[in-house]
N, C-alpha and C positions, 0 to 999 in steps of 0.2 A: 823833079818836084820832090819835095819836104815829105815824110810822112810821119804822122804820128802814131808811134807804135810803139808800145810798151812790154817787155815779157819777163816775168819775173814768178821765181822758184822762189818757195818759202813758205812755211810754217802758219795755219791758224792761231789766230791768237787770244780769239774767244767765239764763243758761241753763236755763230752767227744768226744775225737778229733776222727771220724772213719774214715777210710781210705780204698777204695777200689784198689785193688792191679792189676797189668796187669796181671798176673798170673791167675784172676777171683776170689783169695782171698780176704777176707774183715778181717780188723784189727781195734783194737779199743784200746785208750787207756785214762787211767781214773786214777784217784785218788781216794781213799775213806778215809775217817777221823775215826778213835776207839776213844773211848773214854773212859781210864781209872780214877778211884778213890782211893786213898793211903793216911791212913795215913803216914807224913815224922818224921822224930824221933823226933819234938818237939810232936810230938800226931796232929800238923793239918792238916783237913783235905786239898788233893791238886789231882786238878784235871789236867789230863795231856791227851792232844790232839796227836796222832800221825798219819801220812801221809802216805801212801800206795801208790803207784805207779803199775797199772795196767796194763796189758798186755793181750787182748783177741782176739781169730783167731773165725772167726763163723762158728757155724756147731752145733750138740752136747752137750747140757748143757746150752747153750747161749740164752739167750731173742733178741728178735728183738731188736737191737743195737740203735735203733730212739726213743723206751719207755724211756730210760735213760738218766734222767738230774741231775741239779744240784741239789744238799739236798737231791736224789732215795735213801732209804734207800737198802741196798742190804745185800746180803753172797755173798760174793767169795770164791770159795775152789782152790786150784791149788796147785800152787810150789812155791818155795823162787828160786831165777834168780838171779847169781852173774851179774851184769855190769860193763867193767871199760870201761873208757873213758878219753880221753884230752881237758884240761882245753884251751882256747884260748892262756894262759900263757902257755901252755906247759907242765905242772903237770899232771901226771896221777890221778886221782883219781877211787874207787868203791862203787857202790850202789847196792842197791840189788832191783827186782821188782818181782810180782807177776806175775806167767803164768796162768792165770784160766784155769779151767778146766770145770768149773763153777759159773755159776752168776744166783742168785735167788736175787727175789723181797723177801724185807725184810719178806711180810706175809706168802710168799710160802717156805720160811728157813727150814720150821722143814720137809719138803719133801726131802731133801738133805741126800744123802745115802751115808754113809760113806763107801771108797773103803776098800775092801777085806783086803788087808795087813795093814791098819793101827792097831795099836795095839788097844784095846780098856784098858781104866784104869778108876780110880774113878773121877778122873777128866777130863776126855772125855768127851764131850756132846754126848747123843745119840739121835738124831733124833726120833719123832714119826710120823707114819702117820696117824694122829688126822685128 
């Protein structure tokens, strides 16, 4: 079976908006920036920024929501979240965001225990507890 599972190191990228809910929930939502390196087919090197969009409920896995600012290096583990939504024009559009399931501080990462069903392969990281 498929799983949907997402894990990504990277960068806040602003201040994230938390939100206390009437329900007594607390929501939180963030951006973080990866940052890859590729050679493109003339051979140069090219580095390529991209933007995550964050989605976190507190409880379980979650840091005190008030630690985290902008530049916190972090892991998020969680889910890929289709979104669609309407443009003021009228255009539907979709994005997809992150549901964490989990957020470490970047130094606390290799604590992060990868669930049960994901598959493990040669290019998986696996966690130590060093």
């Amino acid at each position: 079976m498929k799983k949907n599972y997402v894990r990504l190191e990277g960068n806040v990228g602003f201040t994230p908006r938390v939100t206390p809910l009437e329900s007594g929930a607390t929501v939180m939502r963030l951006s973080i920036a990866t940052n890859d390196r590729f050679k493109n087919r003339a051979g140069e090197l090219v580095d390529e920024t991209v933007w995550h969009n964050i989605i976190a409920w507190e409880g379980n896995g979650m840091p005190d929501f008030h630690q985290i600012h902008t530049g916190t290096p972090l892991t998020v583990i969680g889910k890929l979240k289709p979104v669609q939504y309407t443009t003021k024009a009228g255009i539907e559009k979709m994005t997809y965001e992150i549901v964490a399931s989990q957020i470490l501080f970047t130094a606390e990462h290799k604590e992060a225990v990868l669930p049960e069903e994901v598959a493990v392969t040669e290019e998986t990281p696996i966690p130590s507890n060093k």
